[in-house]
TORKOL-4160 file (C-alpha; in steps of 0.2 Angstrom, whole numbers, padded with zeros to 4 digits, m for minus):
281
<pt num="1" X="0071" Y="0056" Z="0152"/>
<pt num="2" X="0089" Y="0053" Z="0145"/>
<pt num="3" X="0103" Y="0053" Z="0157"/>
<pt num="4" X="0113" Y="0065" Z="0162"/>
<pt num="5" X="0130" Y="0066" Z="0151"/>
<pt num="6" X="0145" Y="0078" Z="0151"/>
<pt num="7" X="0144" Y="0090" Z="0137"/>
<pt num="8" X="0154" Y="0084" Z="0122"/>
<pt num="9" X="0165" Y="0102" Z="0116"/>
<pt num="10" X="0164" Y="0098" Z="0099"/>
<pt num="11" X="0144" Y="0095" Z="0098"/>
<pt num="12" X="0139" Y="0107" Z="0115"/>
<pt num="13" X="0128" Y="0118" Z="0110"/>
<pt num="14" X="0126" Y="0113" Z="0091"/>
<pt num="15" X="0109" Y="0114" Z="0081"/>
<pt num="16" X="0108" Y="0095" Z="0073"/>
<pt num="17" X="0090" Y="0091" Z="0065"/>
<pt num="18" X="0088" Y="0071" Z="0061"/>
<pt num="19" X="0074" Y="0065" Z="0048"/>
<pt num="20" X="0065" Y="0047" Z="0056"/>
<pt num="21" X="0069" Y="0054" Z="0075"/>
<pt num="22" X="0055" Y="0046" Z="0083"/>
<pt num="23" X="0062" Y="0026" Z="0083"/>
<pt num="24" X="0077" Y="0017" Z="0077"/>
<pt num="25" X="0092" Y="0023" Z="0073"/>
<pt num="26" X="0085" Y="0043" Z="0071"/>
<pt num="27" X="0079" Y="0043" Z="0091"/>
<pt num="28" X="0095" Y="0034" Z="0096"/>
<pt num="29" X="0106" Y="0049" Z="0088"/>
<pt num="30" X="0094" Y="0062" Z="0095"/>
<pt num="31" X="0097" Y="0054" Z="0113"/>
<pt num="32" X="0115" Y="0052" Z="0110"/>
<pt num="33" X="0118" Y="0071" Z="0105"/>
<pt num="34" X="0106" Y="0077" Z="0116"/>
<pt num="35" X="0117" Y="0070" Z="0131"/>
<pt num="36" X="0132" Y="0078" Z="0124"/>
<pt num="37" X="0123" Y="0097" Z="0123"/>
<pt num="38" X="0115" Y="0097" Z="0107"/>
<pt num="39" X="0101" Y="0105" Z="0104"/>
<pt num="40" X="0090" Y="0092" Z="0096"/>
<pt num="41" X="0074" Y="0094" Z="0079"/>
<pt num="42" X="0067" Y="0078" Z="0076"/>
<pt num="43" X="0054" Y="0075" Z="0062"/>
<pt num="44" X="0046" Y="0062" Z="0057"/>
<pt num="45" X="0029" Y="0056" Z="0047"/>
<pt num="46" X="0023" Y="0048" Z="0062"/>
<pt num="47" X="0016" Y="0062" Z="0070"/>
<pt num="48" X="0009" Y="0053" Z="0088"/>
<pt num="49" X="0027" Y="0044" Z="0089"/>
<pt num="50" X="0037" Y="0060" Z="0087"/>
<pt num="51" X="0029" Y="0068" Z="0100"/>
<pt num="52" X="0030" Y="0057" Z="0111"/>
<pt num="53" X="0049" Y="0055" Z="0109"/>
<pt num="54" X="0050" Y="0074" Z="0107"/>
<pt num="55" X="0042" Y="0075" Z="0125"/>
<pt num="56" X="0051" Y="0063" Z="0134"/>
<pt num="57" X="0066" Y="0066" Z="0128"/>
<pt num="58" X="0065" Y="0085" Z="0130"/>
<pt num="59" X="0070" Y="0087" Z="0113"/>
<pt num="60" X="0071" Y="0106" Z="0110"/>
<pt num="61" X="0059" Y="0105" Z="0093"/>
<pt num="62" X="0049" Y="0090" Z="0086"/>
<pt num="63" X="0037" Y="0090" Z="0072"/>
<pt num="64" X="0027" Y="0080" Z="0060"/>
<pt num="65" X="0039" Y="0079" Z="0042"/>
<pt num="66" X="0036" Y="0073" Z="0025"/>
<pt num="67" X="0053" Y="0071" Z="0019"/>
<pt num="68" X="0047" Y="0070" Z="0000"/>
<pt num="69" X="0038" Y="0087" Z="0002"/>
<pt num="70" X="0046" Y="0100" Z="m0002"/>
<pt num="71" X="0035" Y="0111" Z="0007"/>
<pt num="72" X="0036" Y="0103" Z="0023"/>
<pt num="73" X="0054" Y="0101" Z="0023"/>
<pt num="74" X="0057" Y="0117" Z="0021"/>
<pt num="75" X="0043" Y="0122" Z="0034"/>
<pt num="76" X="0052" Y="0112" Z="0047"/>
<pt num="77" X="0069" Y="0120" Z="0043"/>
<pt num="78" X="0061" Y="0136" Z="0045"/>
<pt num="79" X="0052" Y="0129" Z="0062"/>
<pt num="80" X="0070" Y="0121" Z="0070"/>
<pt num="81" X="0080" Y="0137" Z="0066"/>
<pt num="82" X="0066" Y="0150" Z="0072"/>
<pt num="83" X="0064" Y="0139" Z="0089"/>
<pt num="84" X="0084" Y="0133" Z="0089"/>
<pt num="85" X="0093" Y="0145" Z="0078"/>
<pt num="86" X="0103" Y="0141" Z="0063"/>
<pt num="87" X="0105" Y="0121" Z="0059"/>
<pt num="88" X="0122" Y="0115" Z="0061"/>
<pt num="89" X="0121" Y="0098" Z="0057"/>
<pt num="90" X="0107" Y="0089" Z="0046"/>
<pt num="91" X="0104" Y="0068" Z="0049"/>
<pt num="92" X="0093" Y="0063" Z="0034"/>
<pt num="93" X="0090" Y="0045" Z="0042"/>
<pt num="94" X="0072" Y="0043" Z="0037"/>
<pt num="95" X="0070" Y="0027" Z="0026"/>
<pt num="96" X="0061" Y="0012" Z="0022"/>
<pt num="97" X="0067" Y="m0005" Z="0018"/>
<pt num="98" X="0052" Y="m0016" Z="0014"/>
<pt num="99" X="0056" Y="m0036" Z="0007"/>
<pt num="100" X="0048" Y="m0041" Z="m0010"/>
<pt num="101" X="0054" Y="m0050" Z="m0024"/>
<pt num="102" X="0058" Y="m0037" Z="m0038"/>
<pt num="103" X="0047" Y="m0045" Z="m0050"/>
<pt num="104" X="0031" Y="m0045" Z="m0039"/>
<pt num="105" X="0034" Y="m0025" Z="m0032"/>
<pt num="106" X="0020" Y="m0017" Z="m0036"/>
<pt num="107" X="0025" Y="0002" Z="m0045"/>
<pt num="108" X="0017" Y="0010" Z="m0032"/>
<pt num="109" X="0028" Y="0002" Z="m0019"/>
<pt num="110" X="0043" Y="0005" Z="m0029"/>
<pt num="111" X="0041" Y="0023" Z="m0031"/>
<pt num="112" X="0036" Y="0026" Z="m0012"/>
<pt num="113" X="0053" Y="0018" Z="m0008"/>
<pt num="114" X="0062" Y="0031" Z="m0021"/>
<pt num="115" X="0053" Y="0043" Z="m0012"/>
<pt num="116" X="0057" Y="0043" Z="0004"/>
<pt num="117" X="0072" Y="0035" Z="0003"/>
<pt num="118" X="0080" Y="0045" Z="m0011"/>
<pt num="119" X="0070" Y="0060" Z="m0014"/>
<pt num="120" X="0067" Y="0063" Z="0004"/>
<pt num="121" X="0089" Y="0063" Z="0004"/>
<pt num="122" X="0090" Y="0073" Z="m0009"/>
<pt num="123" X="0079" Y="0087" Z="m0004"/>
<pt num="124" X="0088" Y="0087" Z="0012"/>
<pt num="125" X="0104" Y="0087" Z="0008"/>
<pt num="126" X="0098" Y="0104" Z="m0004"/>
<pt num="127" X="0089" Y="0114" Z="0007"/>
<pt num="128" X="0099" Y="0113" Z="0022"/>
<pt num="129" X="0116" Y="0116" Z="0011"/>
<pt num="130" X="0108" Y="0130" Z="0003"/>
<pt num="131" X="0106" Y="0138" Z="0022"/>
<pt num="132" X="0124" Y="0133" Z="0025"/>
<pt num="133" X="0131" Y="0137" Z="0013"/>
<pt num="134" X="0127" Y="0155" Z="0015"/>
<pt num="135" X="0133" Y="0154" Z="0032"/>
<pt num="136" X="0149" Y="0144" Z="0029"/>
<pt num="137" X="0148" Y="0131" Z="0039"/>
<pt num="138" X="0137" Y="0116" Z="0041"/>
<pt num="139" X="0136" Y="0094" Z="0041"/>
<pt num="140" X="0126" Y="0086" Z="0032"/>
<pt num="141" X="0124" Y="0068" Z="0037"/>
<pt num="142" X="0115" Y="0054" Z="0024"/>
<pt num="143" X="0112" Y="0037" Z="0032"/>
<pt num="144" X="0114" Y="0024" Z="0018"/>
<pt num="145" X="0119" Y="0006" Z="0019"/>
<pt num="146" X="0132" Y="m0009" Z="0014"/>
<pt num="147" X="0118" Y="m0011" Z="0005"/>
<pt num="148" X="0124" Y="0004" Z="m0005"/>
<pt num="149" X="0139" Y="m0008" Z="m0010"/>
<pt num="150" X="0131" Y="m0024" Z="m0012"/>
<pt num="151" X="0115" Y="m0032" Z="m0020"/>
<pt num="152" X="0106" Y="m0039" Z="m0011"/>
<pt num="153" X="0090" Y="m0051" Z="m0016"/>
<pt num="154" X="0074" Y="m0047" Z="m0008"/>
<pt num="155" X="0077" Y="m0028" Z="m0007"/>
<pt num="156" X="0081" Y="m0021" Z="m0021"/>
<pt num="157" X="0074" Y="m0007" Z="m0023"/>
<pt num="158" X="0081" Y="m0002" Z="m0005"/>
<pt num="159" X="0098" Y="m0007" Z="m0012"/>
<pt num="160" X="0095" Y="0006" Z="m0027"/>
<pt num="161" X="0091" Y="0021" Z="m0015"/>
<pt num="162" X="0107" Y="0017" Z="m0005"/>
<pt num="163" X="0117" Y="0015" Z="m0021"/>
<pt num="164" X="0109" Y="0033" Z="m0028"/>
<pt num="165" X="0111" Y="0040" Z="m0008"/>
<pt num="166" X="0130" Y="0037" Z="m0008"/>
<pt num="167" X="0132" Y="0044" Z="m0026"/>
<pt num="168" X="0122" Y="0060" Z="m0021"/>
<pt num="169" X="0132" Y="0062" Z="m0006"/>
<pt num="170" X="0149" Y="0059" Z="m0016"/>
<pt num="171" X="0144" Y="0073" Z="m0027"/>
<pt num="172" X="0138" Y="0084" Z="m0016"/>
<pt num="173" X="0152" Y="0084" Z="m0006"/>
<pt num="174" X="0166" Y="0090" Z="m0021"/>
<pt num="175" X="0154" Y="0101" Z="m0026"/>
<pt num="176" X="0154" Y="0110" Z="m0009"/>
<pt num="177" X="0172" Y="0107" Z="m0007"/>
<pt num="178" X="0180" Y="0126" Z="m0002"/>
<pt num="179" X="0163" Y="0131" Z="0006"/>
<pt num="180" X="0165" Y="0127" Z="0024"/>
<pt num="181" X="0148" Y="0114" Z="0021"/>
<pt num="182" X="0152" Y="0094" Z="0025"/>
<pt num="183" X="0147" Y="0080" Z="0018"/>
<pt num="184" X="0146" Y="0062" Z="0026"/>
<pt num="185" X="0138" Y="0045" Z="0022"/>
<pt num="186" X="0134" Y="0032" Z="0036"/>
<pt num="187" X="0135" Y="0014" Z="0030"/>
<pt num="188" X="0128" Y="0004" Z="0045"/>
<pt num="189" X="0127" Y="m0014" Z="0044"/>
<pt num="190" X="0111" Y="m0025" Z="0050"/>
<pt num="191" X="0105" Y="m0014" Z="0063"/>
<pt num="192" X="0095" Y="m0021" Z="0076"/>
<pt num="193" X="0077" Y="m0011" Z="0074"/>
<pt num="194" X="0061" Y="m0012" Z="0065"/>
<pt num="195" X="0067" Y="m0012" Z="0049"/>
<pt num="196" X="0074" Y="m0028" Z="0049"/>
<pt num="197" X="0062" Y="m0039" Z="0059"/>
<pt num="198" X="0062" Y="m0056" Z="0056"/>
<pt num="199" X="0078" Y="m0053" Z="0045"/>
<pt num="200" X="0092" Y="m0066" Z="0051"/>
<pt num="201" X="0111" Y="m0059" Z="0057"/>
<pt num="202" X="0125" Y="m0062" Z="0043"/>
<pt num="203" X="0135" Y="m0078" Z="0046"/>
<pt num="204" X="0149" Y="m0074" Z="0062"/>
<pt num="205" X="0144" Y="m0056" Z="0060"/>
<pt num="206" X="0135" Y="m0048" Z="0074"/>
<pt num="207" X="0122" Y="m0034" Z="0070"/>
<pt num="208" X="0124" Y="m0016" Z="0077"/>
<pt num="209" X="0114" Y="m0008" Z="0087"/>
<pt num="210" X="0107" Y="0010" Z="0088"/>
<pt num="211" X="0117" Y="0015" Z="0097"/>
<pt num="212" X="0131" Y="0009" Z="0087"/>
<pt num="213" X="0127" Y="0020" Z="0072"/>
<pt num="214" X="0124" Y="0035" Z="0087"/>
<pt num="215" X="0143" Y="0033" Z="0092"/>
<pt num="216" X="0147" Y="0035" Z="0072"/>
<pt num="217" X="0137" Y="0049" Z="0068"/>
<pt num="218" X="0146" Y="0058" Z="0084"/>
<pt num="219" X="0163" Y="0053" Z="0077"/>
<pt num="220" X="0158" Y="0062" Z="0058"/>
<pt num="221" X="0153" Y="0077" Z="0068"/>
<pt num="222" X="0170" Y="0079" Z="0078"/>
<pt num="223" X="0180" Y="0073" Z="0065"/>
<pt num="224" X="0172" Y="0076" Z="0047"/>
<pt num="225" X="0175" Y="0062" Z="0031"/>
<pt num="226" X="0167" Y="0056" Z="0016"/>
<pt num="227" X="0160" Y="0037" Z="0023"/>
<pt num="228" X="0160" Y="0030" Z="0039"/>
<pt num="229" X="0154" Y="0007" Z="0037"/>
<pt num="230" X="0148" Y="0003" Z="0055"/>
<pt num="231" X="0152" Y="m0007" Z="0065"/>
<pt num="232" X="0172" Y="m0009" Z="0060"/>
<pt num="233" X="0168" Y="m0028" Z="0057"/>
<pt num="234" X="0157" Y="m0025" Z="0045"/>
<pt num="235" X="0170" Y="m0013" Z="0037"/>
<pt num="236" X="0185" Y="m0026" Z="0037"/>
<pt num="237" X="0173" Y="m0037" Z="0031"/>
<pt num="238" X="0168" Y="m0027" Z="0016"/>
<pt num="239" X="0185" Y="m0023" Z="0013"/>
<pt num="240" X="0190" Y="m0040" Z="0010"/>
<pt num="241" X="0175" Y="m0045" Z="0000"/>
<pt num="242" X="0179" Y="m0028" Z="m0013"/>
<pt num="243" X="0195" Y="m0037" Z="m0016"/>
<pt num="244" X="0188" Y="m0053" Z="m0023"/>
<pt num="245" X="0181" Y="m0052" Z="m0042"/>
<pt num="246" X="0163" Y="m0049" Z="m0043"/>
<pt num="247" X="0158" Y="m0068" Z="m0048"/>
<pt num="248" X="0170" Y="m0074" Z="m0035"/>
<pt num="249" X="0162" Y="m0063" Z="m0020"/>
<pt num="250" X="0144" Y="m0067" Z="m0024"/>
<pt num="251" X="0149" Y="m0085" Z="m0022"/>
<pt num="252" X="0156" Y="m0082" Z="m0006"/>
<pt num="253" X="0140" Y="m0074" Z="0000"/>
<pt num="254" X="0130" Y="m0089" Z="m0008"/>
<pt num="255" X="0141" Y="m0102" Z="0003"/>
<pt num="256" X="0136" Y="m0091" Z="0020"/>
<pt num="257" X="0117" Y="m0090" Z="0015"/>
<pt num="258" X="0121" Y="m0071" Z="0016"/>
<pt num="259" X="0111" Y="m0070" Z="0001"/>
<pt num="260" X="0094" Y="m0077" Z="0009"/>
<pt num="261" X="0093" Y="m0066" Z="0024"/>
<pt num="262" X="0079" Y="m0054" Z="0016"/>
<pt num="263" X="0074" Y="m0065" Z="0004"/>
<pt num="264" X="0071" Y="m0077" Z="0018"/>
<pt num="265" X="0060" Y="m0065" Z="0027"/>
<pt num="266" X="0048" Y="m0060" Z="0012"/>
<pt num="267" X="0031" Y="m0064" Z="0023"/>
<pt num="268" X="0035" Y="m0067" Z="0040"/>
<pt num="269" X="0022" Y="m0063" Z="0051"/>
<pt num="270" X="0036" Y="m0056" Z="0062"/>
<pt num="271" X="0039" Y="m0041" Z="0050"/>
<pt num="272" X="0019" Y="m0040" Z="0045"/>
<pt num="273" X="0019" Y="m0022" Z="0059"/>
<pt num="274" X="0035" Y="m0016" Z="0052"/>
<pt num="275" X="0029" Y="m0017" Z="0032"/>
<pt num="276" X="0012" Y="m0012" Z="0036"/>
<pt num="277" X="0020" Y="0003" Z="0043"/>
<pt num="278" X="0033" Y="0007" Z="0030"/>
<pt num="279" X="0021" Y="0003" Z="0015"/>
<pt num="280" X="0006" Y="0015" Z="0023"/>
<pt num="281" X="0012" Y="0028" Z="0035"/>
């Protein structure tokens, strides 16, 4: 069971749904809010682990969700706001991020990762501000990526979904500029979860954790804005990298080995349960 926490005013008693709640950074948000009074939907495609979380967390709604179904995105929607009442905030944090050299990725593998990890953000982002809207209020939340800014060998497809989730998110948000409905991206850096198993840290940088990226979706709730790059050392660092001509910062990258990292781990045996799961669950 979570510990006990004081309720936070500005999240106390909001409605937040998160996409991929059952592990990583999705349960690690759904704790997080949960301690400050939210009341807390998670879904997830992992039916066994979300209930599981759902119970021991005493989350106040948790059900099996396809984000790439539109049928079953809106059925959980439906489900969060008949057991909870009208969703205040959305998390879409369900993703994938498997390592393959582009020329080898099968088609299938490339369009399950488009899927879930664009798709699945897309249809989110619509169907909740299409109840928000209405209400005139509502946060929508898209966890993206630095990988959304950068390329980086070994996942490029993943790079491409973040690149695509911080466009949509971009555009959604000035198109619903005037009707009370937010929208935010996350950026986290390398995140210590599943997802990068057997993945090394960035050179002097130290990964985030769960948590981390927990405290920053908190902060967009409180304090609404377009991006949020977590952790702040990540963000200076990006800063001074977008300075340097294109040519120039991928030499710099090359001369930290900050380019092998997934490239390196194309294979391991240590990331064999985390791809198996993210290519057949």
């Amino acid at each position: 069971m979570a510990r006990a926490s004081r309720p936070n005013g500005k999240i106390n008693g909001k409605v937040v749904a998160i996409t991929g709640g059952a592990r990583g950074i999705g349960l690690a948000t759904a704790k997080t809010l949960h301690r400050l009074g939210a009341k807390i939907a998670i879904g997830d495609i992992d039916e066994a682990a979300v209930k599981d979380a759902g119970s021991e967390f005493d989350f106040g709604f948790y059900a099996r969700l396809d984000v790439t179904d539109r049928q079953s995105f809106t059925s959980f929607l439906d489900d969060v706001e008949r057991e909870l009442g009208p969703v205040d905030v959305l998390v879409n944090n369900a993703g994938i991020c498997v390592t393959c050299r582009f020329l080898d990725e099968p088609d299938e593998l490339t369009e399950r990762t488009l899927a879930i990890n664009v798709t699945g953000v897309i249809l989110g982002t619509k169907l909740a501000a299409q109840r928000m809207v209405k209400r005139g209020k509502g946060h929508i939340i898209n966890v993206a990526s630095l990988a959304g800014l950068n390329g980086v060998p070994g996942i490029a497809t993943y790079c491409a979904t973040k690149h695509a989730v911080l466009g949509y998110t971009d555009t959604a948000r000035m198109e619903l500029r005037g009707t009370g409905v937010h929208a935010s991206a996350i950026l986290p850096t390398l995140t210590n979860t599943g997802m990068i198993d057997g993945v090394a840290s960035m050179p002097g940088m130290r990964n985030a954790e769960p948590e981390d990226i927990a405290a920053g979706i908190v902060s967009l709730i409180e304090k609404p804005k377009p991006r949020m790059i977590v952790t702040r050392q990540a963000g200076v660092m990006m800063a001074i990298t977008k300075r340097l001509p294109l040519r120039l910062g991928e030499a710099v990258t090359r001369a930290l080995n900050a380019d092998r990292i997934f490239a390196d781990a194309i294979d391991k045996p240590e990331r064999r349960e985390y791809e198996d799961r993210a290519r057949h669950s």
